[in-house]
Structure formats: C-alpha cells, structure tokens
N, C-alpha and C positions, 0 to 999 in steps of 0.2 A: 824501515817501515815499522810504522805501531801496531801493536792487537792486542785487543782486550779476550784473554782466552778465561778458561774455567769449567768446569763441572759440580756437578750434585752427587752424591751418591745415597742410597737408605740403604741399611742393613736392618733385618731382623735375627736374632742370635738366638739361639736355641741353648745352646751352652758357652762357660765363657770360651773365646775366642782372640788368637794373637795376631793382627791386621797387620798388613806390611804395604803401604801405598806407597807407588811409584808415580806420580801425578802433580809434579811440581815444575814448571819448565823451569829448563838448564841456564845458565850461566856462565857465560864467557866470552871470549873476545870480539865475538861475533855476534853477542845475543846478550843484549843488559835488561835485566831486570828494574823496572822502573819501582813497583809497585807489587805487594799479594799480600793477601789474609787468606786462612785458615782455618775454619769453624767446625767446630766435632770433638768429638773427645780429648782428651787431650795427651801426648806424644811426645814419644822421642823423634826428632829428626837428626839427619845424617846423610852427608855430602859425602859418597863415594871421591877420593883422587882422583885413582885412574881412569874413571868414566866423565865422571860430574854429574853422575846420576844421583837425584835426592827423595830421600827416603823418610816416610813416617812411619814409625812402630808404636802400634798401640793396643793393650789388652781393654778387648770389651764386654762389659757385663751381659746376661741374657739382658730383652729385650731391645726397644724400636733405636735405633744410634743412625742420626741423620749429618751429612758432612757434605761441606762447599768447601772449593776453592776455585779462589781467583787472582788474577794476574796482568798485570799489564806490564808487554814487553815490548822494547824495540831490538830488532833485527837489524845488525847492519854488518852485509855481505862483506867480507874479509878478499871476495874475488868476484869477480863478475866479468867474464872475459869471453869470446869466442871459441866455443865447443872444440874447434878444428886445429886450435894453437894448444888445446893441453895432452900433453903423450903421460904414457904409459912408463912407471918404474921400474928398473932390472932387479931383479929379488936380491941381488947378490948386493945394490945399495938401499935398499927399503929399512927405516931404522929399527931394531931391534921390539920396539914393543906397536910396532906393528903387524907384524909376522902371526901372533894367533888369530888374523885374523885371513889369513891363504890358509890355514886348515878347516876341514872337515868338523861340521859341531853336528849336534844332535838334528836338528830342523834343517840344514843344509848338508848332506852328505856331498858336497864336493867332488868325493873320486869315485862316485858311482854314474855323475853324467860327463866329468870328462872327455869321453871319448864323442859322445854329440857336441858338446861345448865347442869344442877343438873342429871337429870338422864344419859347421854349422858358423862358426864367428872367429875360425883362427886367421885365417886369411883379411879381414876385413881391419884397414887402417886402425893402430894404435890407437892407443888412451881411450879421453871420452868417446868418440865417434864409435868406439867397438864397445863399450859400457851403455850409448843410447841403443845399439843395435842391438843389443840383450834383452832392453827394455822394450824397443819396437816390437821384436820377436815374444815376447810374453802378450804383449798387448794385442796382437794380431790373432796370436795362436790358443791362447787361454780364455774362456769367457769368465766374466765378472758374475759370480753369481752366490747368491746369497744362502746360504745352509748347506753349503756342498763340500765344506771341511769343516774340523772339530780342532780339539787342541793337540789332538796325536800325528795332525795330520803333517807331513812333511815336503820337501819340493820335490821329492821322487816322487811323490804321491801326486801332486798337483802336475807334475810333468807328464803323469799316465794318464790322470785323470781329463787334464785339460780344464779346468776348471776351480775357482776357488773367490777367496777374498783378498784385500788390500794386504793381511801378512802373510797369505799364500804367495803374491804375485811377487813379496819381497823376497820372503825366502828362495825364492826361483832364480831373484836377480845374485843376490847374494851368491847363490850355489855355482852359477855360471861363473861370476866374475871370478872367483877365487878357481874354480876349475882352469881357469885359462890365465892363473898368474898373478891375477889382480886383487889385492885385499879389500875386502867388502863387509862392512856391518850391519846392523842391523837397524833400523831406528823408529822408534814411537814417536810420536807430533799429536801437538795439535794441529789442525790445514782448516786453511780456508775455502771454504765453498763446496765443500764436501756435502751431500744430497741423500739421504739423512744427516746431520753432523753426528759424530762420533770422533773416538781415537781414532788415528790413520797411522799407517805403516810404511813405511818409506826406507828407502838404504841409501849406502853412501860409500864413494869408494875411492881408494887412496892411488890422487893419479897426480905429478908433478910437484908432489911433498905436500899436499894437501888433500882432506877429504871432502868428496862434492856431491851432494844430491841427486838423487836419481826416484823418481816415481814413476814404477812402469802401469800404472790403472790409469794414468792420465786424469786424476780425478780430482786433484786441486792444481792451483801453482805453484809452479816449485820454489819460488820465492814469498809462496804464501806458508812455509812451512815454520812453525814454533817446535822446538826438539824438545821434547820431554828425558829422553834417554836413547843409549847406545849400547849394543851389546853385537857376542856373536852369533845370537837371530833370540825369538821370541821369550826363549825360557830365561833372558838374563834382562826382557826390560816390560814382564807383565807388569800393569796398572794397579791389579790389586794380586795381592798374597795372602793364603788365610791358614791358620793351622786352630781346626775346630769345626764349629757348624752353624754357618748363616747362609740366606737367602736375601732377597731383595728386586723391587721392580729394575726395568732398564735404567743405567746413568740416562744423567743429560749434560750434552758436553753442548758449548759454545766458544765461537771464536768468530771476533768482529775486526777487519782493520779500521785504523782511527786515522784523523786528518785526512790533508788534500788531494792524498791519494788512494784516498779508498776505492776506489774506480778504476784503477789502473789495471793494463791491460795483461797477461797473461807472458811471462817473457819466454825468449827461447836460445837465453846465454846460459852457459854453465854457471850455477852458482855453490860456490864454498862459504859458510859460514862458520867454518872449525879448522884448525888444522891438527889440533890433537884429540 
C-alpha cells in the first residue's frame, strides 16, 4: 500500500538551539521508501543500525526556523496471516538482541504489574490471541482522553489512573506483554485516519520470529501504519529533541493512502512488516 505522509513544523528560538528530529519514516524490508524531501535548516542526518531510526541534527540560530517533510511510501506486509496460527516464543530461543526488549524501561515498568498481567492474561491461548487480549483489555478498561497525562507519565500510571493517550495506551501494551514473556517495543507512526491527524503510537511484539503490530486505541488500521521509529517505549523514539530554548505553534501532520485502494477496508489479520 502507498501513503503520501509528512508534517510541518515552526520553531521560534530564543537562544541558539541543538534540534534532534526523529521524523523520517523507516526503511526496510517491509516499508520502501519511494520518495522524501526535507526543507529547514540544514543538517546532519543519520541512520541508527540497530533500529533504523533516522535522525536530523541541527543547530539553530535565535529566531523564526520553519521545517517540512515529506514522504512517500509503500508498505508491503512481510506477513499477513491469521491471528490464531501465530504463537508465542520460549525466551530460552528468542535471539539475543531481542531480549532488551522482556525488560523493564523507564515508561514500562514491567515487574511492577506482573502479577495482574499474569493473572488477568496468563491463562488465555498463546501468541497473538493473548497480545490482542492486552489490547482488548486497554481498550475496554482505559478511556481515551486528551490532557490526562504528561511526558512523566508512565503505564503504572495510566493503569491507576485509567486513562490516557495513544503513547499511554502503548506503553500499557508494552508493560503487559513483556511482563508475561513476550518482547514488545515501542513504536511512533505516521496512521491513517487518525481524527485529529497527528503522530500515533503503536507497539509491536515479537511472536514466531517476527515483530507485529498491535494498536490498542483502535484508532487507525493496523495496516494503515508508516513506522517512523522503534524503541523500548517513548524516551528512545521522541519526534523532536531540543537542547536550548524554543517554542512554537502545533505541528501539522498528514498522511493520505494513494491508488486503488485507498478505500479499503479496515483488516483483522495480523500484520508484520519487520522482522528486525
């Protein structure tokens, strides 16, 4: 599938300022880059390995520094198969540079819900079927709600609180799957059909030697997702980084699917578009 994605940003800088944008979708087996440009100041870029997260760094002078990019990608799912045929990996073969991702990070404290994880979703069939059940169980119990966490906030937090946004609701999936075994990351997207558009927050978790999508806001399609970046939750895949002092109005993000099937309907297969 095609999408024309992108955002704007303004900044006004007060003093000079070192920018660190995470805003470029990814690249790889599953997700080719047709097309981007890149308008603003101008930058170091840099492709993380380990992630494929891509990065600009740029110092900017005081005043007004206005930035677009754009992008057109196609998406093509690496797996697309029925939810109930993919199981769950024993840790003891899960490959080595997978494994930071079954611990505890900063926004996912892992071994603090544990013991709900475990009674709440241990029992309930392997792999994805207990990965949507995480997600069912967020979506049911958590309400969607706008101002009701901050950037301290975490999934112990949102699990007290009940309430949160699309990186609350990840963080949550995140926390659970790894509490019960299963390695789970973090991930920024552009999505389609998101009401405001904005970044979205989604995870993905590593079941039958591959990692697969999971959005528990139910708030785009899960095959309407562009990956911007992956980490082990918020703090390793912020949009912008700043060391200094600016402001600025809200981005504006957009993301359009292109051709014949721009229409199409909402699926409800598992889908992997990574496997590393």
């Amino acid at each position: 599938m095609k999408f024309a994605v992108g955002c704007k940003l303004q900044y006004e800088v007060a003093s000079e300022t070192t920018l660190i944008l995470n805003i470029a979708a990814q690249t790889s087996s599953g997700q080719r880059l047709i097309g981007e440009r890149f308008t603003g100041p101008e930058g170091e870029a840099h492709e993380m390995p380990e992630t494929g997260n891509r990065y600009r760094r740029m110092v900017l002078a005081p005043g007004t520094h206005d930035i677009e990019y754009r992008a057109e990608v196609d998406t093509q799912p690496l797996r697309i198969e029925d939810p109930g045929k993919i199981a769950e990996m024993p840790v003891a073969a899960l490959p080595f540079d997978v494994l930071p991702h079954l611990y505890p990070s900063r926004y996912c404290p892992s071994d603090q819900l544990a013991r709900f994880a475990w009674r709440q979703f241990g029992s309930i069939a392997t792999g994805h079927e207990k990965v949507q059940a995480i997600c069912n169980w967020i979506y049911e119990n958590v309400d969607y709600l706008e101002g009701s966490s901050d950037t301290s906030t975490s999934a112990h937090d949102t699990f007290t609180l009940r309430a949160g946004v699309c990186r609350d609701f990840a963080h949550l999936g995140v926390t659970f799957a790894r509490a019960l075994g299963i390695p789970a990351r973090f991930v920024s997207a552009y999505a389609l059909e998101l009401v405001p558009q904005d970044f979205h927050a989604v995870f993905e978790a590593y079941l039958g030697g591959r990692w697969y999508l999971f959005d528990a806001t139910r708030l785009c399609p899960i095959d309407g997702i562009v990956k911007i970046a992956v980490g082990r939750d918020a703090a390793d895949t912020a949009f912008a980084t700043y060391f200094g002092q600016l402001s600025g109005p809200p981005k504006v993000v957009t993301v359009e699917r292109l051709g014949p099937d721009s229409q199409q309907e909402w699926t409800v297969d598992a889908v992997s578009i990574s496997t590393h």
